[in-house]
Phi, psi and omega in degrees: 000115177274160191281135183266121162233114208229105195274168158323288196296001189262003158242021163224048199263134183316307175328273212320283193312305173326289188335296221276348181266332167303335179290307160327280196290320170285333172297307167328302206288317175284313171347287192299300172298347167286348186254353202240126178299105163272164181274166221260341182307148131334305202267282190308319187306319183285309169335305185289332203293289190308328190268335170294337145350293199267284196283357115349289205299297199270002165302306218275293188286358154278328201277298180323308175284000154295308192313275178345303190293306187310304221255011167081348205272350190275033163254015167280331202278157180257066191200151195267099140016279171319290186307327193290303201306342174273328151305282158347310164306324194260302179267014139302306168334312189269345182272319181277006163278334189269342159271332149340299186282315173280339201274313164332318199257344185231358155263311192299167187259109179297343189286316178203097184279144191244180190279297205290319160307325163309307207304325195284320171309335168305319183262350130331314212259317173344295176315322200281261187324330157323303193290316169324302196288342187271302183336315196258045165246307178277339173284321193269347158301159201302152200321314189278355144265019182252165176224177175319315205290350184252033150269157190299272190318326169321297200289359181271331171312267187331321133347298203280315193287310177322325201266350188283309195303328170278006170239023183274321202279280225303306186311313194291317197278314170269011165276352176263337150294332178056079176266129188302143194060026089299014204298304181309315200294335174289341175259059152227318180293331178294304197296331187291311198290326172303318176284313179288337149341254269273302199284306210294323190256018150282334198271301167328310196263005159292328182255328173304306194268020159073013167314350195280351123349299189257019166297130177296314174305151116358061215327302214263005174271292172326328178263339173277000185252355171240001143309296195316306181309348164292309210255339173282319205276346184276335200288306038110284234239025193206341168272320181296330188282312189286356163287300184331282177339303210293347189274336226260168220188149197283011189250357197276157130284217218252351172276345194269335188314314188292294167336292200311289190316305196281296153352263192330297165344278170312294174344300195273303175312305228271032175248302190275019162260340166286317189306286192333294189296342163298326186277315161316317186298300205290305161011266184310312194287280201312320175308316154292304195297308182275008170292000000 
């Protein structure tokens, strides 16, 4: 059982403040959307899901790793430490940065801006920025406190997962447009996007739990083979999206233009972040093959 000793300086510690203003400002935010009446769409409600979600999730899951940090216990936990708080860092940075962006432009109501939804996109764009300042607080520590995830092929695993988790609201919204004559692309762009979910939050829970020993593959054979598979399946799911485009046509409206449009977006960054890291993997393999 370790002993807690706990100084002055460990409450004004660059961590400590970041932390404890991410606890804040996402609490502020669901809080604030929360009190507040939305409309019956379809269209606000998946959107309104999503950011509450998101800012639910790194509430919950900051506030443990605040707990935690505080009171020393996390060398108790089996889980790789360096590495979780960097995950945790980065893709907060990317997620409250992306309900920064959805939530002002596709929930709020622009027709009668109320106090408390400004106030809340506010403590969102905060939130973006805390999580920003821990990332480059943890990058900048000393080498033997950094893990894999504060490495380049790290911050790209996280990418990857960030763009799989951001294209669940666009997808979720046109099986509900059901839009004609694309019912496949939509189920073929689902099983892809699904499946690297899937690659993205194995791969995750391999390096969190420090499992890569006991992978039958080679670890860095193992991450080069679920690159590939990313980068086909995505290559895949960025064409069906720029078809979409090339169909859309002034008869469509401006939410499905917007949907299409927001795919593709995503689509195409988590593609050249599977490529960039597929190139990194064949690196590494080639590199090692001449030791």
């Amino acid at each position: 059982m370790p002993v807690i000793v706990l100084e002055a300086k460990d409450f004004t510690s660059p961590l400590f403040l970041v932390r404890t203003l991410e606890v804040l400002t996402t609490c502020t935010a669901f809080s604030l959307v929360a009190s507040v009446e939305h409309s019956n769409g379809t269209w606000n409600r998946t959107f309104r899901i999503f950011c509450m979600f998101i800012w639910c999730f790194f509430f919950t899951i900051t506030l443990l790793i605040h707990i935690l940090s505080i009171i020393q216990f996390h060398s108790l936990i089996r889980v790789s430490w360096k590495n979780l708080t960097m995950t945790v860092a980065v893709l907060g940075a990317l997620m409250t940065f992306s309900t920064s962006v959805i939530f002002p432009w596709m929930v709020m109501d622009h027709k009668g801006e109320l106090p408390r939804p400004v106030a809340a996109a506010v403590a969102s764009g905060l939130t973006f920025l805390a999580y920003t300042s821990e990332s480059i607080v943890l990058r900048t520590q000393a080498h033997e406190q950094r893990g894999y995830m504060s490495t380049m092929p790290g911050l790209l695993k996280i990418i990857q997962l960030w763009g799989g988790c951001m294209i669940i609201p666009p997808v979720v919204e046109m099986v509900h447009e059901l839009l004609n004559g694309v019912a496949w692309q939509l189920s073929v762009s689902g099983v892809s996007y699904g499946v690297c979910i899937l690659m993205s939050l194995i791969t995750l829970v391999v390096i969190l739990g420090d499992f890569a020993g006991r992978c039958l593959l080679p670890f860095d054979r193992f991450l080069a083979g679920f690159s590939l598979i990313g980068v086909l399946l995505y290559m895949l799911a960025t064409v069906i999206c720029f078809t979409k485009i090339l169909q859309l046509n002034e008869n469509k409206n401006a939410i499905t233009q917007q949907l299409v449009i927001m795919e593709t977006v995503i689509s195409s960054i988590t593609l050249l972040a599977y490529t960039v890291d597929l190139a990194f993997s064949i690196k590494l393999l080639c590199d090692r093959g001449r030791m």
